[in-house]
PyMOL Python script that loads the backbone (N, CA, C, O; Angstrom):
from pymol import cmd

cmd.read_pdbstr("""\
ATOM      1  N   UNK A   1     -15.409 -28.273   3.984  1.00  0.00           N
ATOM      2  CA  UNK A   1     -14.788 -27.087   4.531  1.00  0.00           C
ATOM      3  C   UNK A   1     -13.657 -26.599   3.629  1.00  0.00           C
ATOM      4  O   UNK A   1     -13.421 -25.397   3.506  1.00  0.00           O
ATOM      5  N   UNK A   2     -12.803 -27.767   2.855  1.00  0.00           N
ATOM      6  CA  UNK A   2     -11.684 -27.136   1.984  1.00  0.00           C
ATOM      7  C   UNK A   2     -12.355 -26.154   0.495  1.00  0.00           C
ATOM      8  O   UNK A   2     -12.068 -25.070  -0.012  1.00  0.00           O
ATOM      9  N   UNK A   3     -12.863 -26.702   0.350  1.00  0.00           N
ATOM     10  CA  UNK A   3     -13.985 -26.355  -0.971  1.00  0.00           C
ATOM     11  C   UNK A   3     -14.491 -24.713  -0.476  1.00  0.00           C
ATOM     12  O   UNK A   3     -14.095 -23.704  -1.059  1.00  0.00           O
ATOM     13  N   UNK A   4     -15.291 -24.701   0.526  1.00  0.00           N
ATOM     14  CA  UNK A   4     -15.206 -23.118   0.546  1.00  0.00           C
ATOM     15  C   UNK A   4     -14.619 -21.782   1.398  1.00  0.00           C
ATOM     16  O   UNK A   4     -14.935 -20.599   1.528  1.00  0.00           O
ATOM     17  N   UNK A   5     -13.290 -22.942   2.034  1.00  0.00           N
ATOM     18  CA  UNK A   5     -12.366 -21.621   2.484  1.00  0.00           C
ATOM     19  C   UNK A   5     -11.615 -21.567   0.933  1.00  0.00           C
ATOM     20  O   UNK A   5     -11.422 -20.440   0.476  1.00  0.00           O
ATOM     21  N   UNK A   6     -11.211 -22.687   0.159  1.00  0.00           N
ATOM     22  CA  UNK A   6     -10.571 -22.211  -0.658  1.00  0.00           C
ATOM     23  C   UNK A   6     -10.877 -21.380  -1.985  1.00  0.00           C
ATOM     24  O   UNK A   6     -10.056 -21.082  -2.853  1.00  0.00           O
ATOM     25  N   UNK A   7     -12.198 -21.080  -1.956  1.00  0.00           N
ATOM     26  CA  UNK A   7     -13.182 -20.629  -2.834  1.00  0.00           C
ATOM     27  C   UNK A   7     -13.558 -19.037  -2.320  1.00  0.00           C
ATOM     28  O   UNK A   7     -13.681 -18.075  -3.079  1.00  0.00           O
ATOM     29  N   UNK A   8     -13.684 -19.018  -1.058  1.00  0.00           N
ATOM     30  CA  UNK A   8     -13.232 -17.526  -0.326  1.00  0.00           C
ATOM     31  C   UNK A   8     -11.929 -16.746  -0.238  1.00  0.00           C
ATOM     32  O   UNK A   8     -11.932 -15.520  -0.351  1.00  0.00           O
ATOM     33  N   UNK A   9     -10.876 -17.407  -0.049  1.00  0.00           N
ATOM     34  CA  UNK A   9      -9.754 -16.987  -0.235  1.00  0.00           C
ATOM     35  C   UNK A   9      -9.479 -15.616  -0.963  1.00  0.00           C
ATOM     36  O   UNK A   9      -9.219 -14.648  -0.249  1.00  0.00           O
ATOM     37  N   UNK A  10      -9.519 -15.451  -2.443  1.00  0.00           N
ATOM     38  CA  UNK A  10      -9.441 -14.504  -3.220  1.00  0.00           C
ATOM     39  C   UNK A  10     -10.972 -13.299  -2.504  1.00  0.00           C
ATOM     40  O   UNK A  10     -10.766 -12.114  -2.766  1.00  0.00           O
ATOM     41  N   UNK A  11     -11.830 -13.477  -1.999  1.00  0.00           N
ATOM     42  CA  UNK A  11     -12.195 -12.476  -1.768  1.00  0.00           C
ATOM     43  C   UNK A  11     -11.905 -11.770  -0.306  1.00  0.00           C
ATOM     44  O   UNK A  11     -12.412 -10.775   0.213  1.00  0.00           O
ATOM     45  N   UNK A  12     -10.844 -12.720   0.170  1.00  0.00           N
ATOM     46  CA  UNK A  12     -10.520 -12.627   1.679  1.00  0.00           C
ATOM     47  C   UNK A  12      -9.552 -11.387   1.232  1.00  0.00           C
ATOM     48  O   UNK A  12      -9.567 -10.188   1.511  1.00  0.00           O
ATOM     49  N   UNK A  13      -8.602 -12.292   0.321  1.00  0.00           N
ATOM     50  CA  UNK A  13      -7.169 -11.063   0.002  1.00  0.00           C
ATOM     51  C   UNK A  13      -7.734  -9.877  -0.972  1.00  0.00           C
ATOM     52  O   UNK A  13      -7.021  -8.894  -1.173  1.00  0.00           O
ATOM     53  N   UNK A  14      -9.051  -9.986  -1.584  1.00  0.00           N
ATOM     54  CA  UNK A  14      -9.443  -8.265  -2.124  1.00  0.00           C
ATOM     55  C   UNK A  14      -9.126  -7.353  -1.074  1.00  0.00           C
ATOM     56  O   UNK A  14      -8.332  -6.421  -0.946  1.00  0.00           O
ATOM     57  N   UNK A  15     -10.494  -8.230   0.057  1.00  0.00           N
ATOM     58  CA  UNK A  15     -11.091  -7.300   0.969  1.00  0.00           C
ATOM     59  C   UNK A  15      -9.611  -6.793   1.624  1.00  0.00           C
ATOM     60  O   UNK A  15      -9.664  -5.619   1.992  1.00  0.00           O
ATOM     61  N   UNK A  16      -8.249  -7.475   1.848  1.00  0.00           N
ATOM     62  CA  UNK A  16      -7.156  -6.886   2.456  1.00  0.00           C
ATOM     63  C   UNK A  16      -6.339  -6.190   1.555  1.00  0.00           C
ATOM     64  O   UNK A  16      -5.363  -5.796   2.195  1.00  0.00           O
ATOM     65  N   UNK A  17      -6.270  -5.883   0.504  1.00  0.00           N
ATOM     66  CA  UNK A  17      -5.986  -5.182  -0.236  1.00  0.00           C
ATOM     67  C   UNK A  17      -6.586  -3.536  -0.169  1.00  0.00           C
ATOM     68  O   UNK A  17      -5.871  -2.534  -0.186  1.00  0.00           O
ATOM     69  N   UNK A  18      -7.863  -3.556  -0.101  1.00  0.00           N
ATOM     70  CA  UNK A  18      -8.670  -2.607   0.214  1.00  0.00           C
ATOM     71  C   UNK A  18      -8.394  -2.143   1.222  1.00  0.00           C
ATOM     72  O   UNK A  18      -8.025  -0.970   1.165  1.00  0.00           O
ATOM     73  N   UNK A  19      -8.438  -2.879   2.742  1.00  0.00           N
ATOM     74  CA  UNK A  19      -7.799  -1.970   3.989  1.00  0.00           C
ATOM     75  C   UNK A  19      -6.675  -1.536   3.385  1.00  0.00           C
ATOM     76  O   UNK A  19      -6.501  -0.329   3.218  1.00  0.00           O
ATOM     77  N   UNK A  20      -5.326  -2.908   2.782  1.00  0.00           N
ATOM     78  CA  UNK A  20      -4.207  -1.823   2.736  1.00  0.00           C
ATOM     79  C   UNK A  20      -4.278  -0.412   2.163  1.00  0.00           C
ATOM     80  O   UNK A  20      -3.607   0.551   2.534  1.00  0.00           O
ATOM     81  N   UNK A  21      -5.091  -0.440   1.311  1.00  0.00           N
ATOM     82  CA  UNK A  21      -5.208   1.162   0.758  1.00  0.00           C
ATOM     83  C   UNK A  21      -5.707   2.309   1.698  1.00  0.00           C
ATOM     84  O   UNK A  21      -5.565   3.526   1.575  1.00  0.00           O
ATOM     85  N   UNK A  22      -6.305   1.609   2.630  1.00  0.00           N
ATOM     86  CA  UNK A  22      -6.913   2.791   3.461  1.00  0.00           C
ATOM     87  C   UNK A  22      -5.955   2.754   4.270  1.00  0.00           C
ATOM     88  O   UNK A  22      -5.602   3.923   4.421  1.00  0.00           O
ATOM     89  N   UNK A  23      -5.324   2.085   4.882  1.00  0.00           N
ATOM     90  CA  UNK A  23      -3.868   2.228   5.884  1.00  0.00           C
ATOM     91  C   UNK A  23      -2.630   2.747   5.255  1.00  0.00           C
ATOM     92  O   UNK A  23      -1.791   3.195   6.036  1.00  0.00           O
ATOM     93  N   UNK A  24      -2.360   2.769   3.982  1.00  0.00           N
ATOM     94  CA  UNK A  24      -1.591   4.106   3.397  1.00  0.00           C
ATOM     95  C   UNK A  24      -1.994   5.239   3.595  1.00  0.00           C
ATOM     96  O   UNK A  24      -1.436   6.206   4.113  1.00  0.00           O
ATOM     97  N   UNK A  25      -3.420   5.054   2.986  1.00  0.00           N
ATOM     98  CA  UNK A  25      -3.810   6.814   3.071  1.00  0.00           C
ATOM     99  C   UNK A  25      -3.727   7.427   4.345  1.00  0.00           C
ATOM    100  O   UNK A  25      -3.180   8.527   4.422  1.00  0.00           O
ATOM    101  N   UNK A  26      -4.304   6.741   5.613  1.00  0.00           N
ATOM    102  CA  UNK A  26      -3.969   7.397   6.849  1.00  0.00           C
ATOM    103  C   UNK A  26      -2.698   7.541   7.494  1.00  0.00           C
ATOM    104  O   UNK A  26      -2.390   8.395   8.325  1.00  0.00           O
ATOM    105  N   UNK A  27      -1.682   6.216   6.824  1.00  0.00           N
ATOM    106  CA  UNK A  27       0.152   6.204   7.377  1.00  0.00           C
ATOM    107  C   UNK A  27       0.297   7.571   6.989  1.00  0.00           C
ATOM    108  O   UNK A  27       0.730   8.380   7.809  1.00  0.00           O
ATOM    109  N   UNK A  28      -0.196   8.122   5.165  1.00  0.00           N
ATOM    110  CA  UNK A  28       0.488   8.974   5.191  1.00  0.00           C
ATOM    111  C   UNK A  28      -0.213  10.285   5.808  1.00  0.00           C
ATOM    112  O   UNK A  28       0.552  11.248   5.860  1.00  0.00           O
ATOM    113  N   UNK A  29      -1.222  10.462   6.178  1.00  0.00           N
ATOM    114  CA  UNK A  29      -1.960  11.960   6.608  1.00  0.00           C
ATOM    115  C   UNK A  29      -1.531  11.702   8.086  1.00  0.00           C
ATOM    116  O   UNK A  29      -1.801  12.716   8.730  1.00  0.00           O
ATOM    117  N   UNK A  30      -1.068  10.915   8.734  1.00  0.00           N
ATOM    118  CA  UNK A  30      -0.678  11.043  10.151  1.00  0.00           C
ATOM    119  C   UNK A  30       0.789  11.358   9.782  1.00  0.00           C
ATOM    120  O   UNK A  30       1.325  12.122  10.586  1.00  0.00           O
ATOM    121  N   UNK A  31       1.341  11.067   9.050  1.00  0.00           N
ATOM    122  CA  UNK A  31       2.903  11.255   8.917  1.00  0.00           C
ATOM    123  C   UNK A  31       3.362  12.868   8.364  1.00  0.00           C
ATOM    124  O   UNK A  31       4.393  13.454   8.692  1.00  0.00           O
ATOM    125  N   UNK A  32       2.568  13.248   7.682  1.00  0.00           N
ATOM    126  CA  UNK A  32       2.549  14.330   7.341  1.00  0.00           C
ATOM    127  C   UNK A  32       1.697  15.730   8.227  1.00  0.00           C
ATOM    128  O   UNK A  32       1.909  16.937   8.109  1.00  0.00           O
ATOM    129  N   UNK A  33       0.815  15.089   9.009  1.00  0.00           N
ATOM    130  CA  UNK A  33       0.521  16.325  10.139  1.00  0.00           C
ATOM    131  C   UNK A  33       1.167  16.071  11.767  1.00  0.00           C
ATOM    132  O   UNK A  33       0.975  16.932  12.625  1.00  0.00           O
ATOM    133  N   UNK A  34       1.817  15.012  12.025  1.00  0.00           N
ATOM    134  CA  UNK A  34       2.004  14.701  13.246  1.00  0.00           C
ATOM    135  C   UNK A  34       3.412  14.494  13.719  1.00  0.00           C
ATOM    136  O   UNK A  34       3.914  14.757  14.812  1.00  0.00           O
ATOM    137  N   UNK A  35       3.946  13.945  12.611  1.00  0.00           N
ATOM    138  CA  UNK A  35       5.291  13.244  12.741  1.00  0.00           C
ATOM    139  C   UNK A  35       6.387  14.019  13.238  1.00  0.00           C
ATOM    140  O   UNK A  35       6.197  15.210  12.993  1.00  0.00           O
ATOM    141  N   UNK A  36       7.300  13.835  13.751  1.00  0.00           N
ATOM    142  CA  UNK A  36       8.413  14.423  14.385  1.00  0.00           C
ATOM    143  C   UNK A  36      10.229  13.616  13.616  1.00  0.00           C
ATOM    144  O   UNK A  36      11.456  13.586  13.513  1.00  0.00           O
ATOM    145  N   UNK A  37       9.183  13.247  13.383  1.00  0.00           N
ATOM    146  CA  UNK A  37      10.425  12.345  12.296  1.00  0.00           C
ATOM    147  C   UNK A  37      10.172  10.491  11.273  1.00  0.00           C
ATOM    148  O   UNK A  37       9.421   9.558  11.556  1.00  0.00           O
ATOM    149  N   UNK A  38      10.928  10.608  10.394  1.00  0.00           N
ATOM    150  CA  UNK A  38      10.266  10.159   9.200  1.00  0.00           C
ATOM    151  C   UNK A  38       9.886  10.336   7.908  1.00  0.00           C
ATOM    152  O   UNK A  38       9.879  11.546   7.678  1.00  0.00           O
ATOM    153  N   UNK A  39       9.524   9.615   6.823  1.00  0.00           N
ATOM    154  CA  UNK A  39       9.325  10.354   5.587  1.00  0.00           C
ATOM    155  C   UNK A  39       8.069  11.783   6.057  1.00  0.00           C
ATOM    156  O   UNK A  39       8.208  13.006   6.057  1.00  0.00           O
ATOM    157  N   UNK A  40       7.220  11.137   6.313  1.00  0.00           N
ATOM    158  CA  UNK A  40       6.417  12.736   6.018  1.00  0.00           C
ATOM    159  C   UNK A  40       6.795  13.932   6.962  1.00  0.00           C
ATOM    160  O   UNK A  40       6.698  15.118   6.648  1.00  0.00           O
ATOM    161  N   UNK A  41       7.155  13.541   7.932  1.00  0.00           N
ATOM    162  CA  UNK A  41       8.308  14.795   8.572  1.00  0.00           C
ATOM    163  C   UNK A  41       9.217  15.272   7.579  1.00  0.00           C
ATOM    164  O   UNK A  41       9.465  16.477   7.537  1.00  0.00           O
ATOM    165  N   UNK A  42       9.722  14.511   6.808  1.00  0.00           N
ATOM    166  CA  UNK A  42      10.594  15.163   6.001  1.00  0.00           C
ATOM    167  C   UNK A  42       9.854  15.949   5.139  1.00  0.00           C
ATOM    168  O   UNK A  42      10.003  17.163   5.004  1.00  0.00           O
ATOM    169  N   UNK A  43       9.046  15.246   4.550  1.00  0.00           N
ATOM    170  CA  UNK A  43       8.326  15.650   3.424  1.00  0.00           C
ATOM    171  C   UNK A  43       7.611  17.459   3.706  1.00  0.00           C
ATOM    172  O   UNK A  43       7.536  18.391   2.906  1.00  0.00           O
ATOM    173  N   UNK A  44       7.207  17.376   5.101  1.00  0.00           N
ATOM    174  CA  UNK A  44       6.271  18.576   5.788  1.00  0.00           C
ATOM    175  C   UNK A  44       7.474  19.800   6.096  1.00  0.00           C
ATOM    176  O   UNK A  44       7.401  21.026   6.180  1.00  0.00           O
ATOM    177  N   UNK A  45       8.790  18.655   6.238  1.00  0.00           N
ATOM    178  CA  UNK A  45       9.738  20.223   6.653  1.00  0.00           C
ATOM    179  C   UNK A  45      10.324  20.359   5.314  1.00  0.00           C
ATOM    180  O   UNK A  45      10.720  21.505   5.100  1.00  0.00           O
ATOM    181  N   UNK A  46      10.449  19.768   4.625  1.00  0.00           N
ATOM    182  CA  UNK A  46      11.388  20.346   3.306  1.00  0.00           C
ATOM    183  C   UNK A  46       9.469  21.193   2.459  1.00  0.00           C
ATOM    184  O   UNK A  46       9.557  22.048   1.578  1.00  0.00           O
ATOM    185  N   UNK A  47       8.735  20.944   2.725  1.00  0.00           N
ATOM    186  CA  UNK A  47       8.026  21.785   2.094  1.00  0.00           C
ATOM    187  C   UNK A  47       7.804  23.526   2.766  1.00  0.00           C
ATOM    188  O   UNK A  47       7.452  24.487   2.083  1.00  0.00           O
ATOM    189  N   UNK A  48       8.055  23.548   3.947  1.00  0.00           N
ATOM    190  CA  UNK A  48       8.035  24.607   4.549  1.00  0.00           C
ATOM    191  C   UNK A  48       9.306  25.094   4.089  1.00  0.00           C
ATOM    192  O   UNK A  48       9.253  26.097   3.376  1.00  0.00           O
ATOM    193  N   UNK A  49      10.564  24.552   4.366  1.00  0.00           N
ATOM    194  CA  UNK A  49      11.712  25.360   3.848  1.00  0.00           C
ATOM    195  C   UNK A  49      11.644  25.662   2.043  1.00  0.00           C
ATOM    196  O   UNK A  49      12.515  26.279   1.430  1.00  0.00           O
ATOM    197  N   UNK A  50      10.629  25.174   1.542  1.00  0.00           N
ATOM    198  CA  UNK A  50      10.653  25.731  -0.001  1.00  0.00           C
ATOM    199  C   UNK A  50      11.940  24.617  -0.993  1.00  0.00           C
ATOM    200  O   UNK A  50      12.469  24.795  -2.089  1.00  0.00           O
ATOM    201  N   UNK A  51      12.017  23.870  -0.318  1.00  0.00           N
ATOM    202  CA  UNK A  51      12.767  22.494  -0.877  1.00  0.00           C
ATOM    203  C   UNK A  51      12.121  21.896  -2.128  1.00  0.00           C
ATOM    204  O   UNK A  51      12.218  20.690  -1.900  1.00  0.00           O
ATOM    205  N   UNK A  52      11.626  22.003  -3.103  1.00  0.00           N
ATOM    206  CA  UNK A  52      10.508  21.009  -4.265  1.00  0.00           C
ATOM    207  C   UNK A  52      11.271  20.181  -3.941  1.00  0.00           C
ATOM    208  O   UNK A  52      10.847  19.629  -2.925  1.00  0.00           O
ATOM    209  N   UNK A  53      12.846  19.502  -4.488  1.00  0.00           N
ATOM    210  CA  UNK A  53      13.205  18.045  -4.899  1.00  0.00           C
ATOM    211  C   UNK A  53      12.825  17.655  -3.665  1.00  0.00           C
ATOM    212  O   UNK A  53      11.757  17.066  -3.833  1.00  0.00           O
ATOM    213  N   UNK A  54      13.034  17.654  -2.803  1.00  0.00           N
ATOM    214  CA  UNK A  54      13.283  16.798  -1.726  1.00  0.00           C
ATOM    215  C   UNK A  54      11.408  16.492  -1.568  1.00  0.00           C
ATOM    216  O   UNK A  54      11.112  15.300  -1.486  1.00  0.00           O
ATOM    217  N   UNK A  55      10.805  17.010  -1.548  1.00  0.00           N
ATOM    218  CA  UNK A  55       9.370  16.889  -1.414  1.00  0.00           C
ATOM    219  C   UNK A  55       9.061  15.861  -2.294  1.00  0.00           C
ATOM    220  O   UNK A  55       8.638  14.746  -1.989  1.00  0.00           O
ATOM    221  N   UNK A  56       9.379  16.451  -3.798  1.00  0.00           N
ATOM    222  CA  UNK A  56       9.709  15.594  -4.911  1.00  0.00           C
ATOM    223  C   UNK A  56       9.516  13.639  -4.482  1.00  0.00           C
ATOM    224  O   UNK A  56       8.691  12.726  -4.445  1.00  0.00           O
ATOM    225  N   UNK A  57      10.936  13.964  -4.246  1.00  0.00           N
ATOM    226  CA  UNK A  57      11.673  12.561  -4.004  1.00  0.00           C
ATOM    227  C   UNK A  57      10.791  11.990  -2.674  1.00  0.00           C
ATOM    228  O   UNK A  57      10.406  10.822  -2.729  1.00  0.00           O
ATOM    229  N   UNK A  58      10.520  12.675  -1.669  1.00  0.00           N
ATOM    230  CA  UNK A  58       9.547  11.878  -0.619  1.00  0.00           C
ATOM    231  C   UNK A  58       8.253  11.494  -1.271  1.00  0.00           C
ATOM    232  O   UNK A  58       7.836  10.398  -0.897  1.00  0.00           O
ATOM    233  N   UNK A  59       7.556  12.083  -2.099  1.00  0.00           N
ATOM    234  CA  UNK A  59       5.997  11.756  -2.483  1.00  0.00           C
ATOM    235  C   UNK A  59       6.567  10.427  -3.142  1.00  0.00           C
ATOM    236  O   UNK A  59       6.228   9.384  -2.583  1.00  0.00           O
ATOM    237  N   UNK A  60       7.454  10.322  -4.345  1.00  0.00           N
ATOM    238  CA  UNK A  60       8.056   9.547  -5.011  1.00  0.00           C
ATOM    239  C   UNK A  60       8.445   7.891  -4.169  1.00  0.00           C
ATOM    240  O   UNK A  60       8.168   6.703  -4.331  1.00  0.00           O
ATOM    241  N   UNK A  61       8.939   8.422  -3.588  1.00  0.00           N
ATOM    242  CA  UNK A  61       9.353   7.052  -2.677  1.00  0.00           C
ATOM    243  C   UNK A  61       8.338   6.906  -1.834  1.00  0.00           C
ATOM    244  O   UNK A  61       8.607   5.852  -1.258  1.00  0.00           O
ATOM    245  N   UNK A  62       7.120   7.396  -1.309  1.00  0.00           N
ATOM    246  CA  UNK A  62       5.897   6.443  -0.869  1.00  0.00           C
ATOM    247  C   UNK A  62       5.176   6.268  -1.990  1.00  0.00           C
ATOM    248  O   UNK A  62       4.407   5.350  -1.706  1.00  0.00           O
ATOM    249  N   UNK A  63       4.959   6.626  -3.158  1.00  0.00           N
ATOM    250  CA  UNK A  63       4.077   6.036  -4.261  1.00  0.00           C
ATOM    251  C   UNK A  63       4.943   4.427  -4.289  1.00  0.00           C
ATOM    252  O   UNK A  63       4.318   3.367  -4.255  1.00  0.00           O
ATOM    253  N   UNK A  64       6.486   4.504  -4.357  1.00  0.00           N
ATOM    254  CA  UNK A  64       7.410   3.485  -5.122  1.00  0.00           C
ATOM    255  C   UNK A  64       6.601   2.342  -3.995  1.00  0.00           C
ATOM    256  O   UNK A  64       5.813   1.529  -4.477  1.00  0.00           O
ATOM    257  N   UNK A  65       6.779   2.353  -2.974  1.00  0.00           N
ATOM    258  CA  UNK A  65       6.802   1.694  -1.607  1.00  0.00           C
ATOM    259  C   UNK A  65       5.395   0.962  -1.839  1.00  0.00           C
ATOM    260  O   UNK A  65       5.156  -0.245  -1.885  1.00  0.00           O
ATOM    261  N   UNK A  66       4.298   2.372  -2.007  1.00  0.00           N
ATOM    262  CA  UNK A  66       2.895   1.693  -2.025  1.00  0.00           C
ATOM    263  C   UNK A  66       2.343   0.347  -3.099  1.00  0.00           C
ATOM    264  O   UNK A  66       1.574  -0.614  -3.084  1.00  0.00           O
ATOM    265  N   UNK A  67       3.760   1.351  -4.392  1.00  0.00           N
ATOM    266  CA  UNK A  67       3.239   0.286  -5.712  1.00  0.00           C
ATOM    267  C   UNK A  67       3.511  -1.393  -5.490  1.00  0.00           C
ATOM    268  O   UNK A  67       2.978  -2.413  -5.928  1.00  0.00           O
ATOM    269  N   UNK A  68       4.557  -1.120  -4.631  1.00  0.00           N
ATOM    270  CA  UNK A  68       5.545  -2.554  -4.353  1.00  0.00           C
ATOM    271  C   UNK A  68       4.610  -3.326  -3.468  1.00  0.00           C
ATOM    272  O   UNK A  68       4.532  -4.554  -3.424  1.00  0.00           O
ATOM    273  N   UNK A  69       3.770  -2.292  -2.629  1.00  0.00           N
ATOM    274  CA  UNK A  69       2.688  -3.666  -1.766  1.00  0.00           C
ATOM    275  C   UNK A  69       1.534  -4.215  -2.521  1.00  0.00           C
ATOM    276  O   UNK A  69       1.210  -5.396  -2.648  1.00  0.00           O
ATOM    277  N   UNK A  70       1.019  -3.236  -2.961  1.00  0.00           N
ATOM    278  CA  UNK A  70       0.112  -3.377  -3.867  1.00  0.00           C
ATOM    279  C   UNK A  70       0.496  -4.727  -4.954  1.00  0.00           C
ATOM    280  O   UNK A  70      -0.273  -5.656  -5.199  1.00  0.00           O
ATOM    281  N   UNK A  71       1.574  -4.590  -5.388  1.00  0.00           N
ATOM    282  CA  UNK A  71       1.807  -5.886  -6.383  1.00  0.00           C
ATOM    283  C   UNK A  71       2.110  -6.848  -5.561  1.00  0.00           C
ATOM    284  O   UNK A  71       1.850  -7.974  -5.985  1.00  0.00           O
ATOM    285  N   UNK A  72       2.617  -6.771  -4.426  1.00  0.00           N
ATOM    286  CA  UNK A  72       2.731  -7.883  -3.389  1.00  0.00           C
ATOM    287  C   UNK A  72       1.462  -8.862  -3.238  1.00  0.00           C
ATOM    288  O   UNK A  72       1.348 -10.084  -3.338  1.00  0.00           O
ATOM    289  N   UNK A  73       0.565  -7.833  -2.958  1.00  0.00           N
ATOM    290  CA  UNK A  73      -0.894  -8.797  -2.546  1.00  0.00           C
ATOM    291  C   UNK A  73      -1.959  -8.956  -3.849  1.00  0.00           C
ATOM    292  O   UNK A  73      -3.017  -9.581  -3.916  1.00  0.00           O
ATOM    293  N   UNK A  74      -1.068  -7.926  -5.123  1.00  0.00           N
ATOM    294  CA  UNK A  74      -1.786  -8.425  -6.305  1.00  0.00           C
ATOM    295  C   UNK A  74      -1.131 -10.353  -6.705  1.00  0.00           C
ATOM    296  O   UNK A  74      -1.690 -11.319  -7.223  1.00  0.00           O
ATOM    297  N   UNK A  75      -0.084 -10.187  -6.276  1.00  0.00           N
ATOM    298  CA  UNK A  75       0.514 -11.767  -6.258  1.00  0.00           C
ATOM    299  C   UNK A  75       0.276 -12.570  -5.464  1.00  0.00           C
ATOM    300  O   UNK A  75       0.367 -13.746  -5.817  1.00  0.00           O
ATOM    301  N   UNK A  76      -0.037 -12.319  -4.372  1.00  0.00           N
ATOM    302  CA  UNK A  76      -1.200 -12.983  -3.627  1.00  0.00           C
ATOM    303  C   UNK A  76      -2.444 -13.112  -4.136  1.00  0.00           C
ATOM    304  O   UNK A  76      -2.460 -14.337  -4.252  1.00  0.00           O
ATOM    305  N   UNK A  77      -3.172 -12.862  -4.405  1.00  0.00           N
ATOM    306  CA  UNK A  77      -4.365 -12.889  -4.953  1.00  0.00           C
ATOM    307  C   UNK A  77      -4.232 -13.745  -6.038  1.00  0.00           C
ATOM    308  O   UNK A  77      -5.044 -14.653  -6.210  1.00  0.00           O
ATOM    309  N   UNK A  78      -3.100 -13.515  -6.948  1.00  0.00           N
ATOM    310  CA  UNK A  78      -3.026 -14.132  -8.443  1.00  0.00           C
ATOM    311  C   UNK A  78      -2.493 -15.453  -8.124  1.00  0.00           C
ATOM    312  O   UNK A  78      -2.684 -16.300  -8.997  1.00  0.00           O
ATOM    313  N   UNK A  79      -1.754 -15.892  -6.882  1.00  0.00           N
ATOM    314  CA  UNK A  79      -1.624 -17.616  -6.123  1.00  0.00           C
ATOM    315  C   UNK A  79      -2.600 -18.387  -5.672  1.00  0.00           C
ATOM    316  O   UNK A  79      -2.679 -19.613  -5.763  1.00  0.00           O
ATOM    317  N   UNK A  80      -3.700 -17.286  -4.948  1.00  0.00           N
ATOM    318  CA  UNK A  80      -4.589 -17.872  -4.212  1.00  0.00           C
ATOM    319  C   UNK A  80      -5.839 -18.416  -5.205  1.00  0.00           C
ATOM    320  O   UNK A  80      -6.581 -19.385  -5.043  1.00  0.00           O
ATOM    321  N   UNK A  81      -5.800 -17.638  -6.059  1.00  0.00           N
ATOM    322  CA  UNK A  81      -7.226 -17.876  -6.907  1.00  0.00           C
ATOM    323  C   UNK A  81      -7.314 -18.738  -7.603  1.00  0.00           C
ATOM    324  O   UNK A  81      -6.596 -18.789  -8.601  1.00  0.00           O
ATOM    325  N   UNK A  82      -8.364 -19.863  -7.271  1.00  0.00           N
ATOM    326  CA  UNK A  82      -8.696 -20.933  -8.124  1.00  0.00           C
ATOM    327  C   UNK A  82      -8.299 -21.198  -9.293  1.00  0.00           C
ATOM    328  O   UNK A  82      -8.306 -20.151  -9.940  1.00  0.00           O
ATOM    329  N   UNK A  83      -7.956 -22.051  -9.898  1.00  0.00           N
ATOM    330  CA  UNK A  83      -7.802 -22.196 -11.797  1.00  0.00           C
ATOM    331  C   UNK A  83      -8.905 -23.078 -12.278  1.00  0.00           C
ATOM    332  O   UNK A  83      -9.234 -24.223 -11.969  1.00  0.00           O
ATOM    333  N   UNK A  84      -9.368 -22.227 -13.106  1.00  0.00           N
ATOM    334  CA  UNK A  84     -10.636 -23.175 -13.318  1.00  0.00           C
ATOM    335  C   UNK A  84     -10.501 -23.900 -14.809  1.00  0.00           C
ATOM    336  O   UNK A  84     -11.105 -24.850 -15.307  1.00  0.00           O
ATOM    337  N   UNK A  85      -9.290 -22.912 -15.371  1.00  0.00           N
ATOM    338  CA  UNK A  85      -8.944 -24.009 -17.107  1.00  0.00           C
ATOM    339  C   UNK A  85      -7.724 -24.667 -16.705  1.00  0.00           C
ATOM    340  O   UNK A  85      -6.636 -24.181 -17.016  1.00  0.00           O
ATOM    341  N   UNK A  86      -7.846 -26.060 -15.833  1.00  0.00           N
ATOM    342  CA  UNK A  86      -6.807 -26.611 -15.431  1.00  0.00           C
ATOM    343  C   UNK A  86      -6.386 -27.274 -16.948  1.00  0.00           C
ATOM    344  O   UNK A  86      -7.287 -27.708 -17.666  1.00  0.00           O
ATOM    345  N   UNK A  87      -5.256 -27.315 -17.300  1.00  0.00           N
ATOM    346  CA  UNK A  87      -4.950 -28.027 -18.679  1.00  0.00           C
ATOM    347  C   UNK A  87      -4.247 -28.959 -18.642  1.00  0.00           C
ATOM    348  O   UNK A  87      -3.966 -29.562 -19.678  1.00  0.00           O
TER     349      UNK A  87
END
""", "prot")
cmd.dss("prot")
cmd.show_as("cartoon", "prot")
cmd.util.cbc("prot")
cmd.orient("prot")
C-alpha cells in the first residue's frame, strides 16, 4: 500500500493544481460580475469610473496572488515526487 500511494502522490497534487486553476478562474469571474465588495468589486468599479491604475494594480495583485499558489503546489509536487537518482 506504501509503494503505490506514494507513487500516486505527484499525480494526486497535478490533478489539484489543475482544479486550483479552474477555481481562480471562476473566484475571479464571480468577483468581477457579482461582488459587492472585494478585489473584483474594486476592479469592476474603478473600471466603470475610468480609473486604468487602479484596475491596473487589481489585475496585478491577483496574477501576484495566483503566481504565489501556483509555486506553492509547484513545491508540493517537487517534495512529493519520488527520487529515482538517489545518490
Amino acid at each position: 500500500m506504501t509503494v503505490r500511494l506514494r507513487s500516486a502522490v505527484p499525480g494526486i497534487i497535478t490533478g489539484m493544481r489543475l482544479a486550483m486553476g479552474g477555481a481562480w478562474t471562476s473566484i475571479v469571474a464571480v468577483g468581477l460580475i457579482a461582488a459587492t465588495s472585494g478585489l473584483g468589486y474594486l476592479i469592476n468599479n474603478a473600471g466603470v469610473n475610468l480609473q486604468t491604475t487602479l484596475v491596473l494594480s487589481g489585475i496585478i495583485s491577483i496574477s501576484i496572488l495566483a503566481s504565489c499558489s501556483t509555486a506553492c503546489s509547484a513545491c508540493c509536487t517537487a517534495a512529493s515526487t519520488p527520487r529515482t537518482d538517489e545518490r
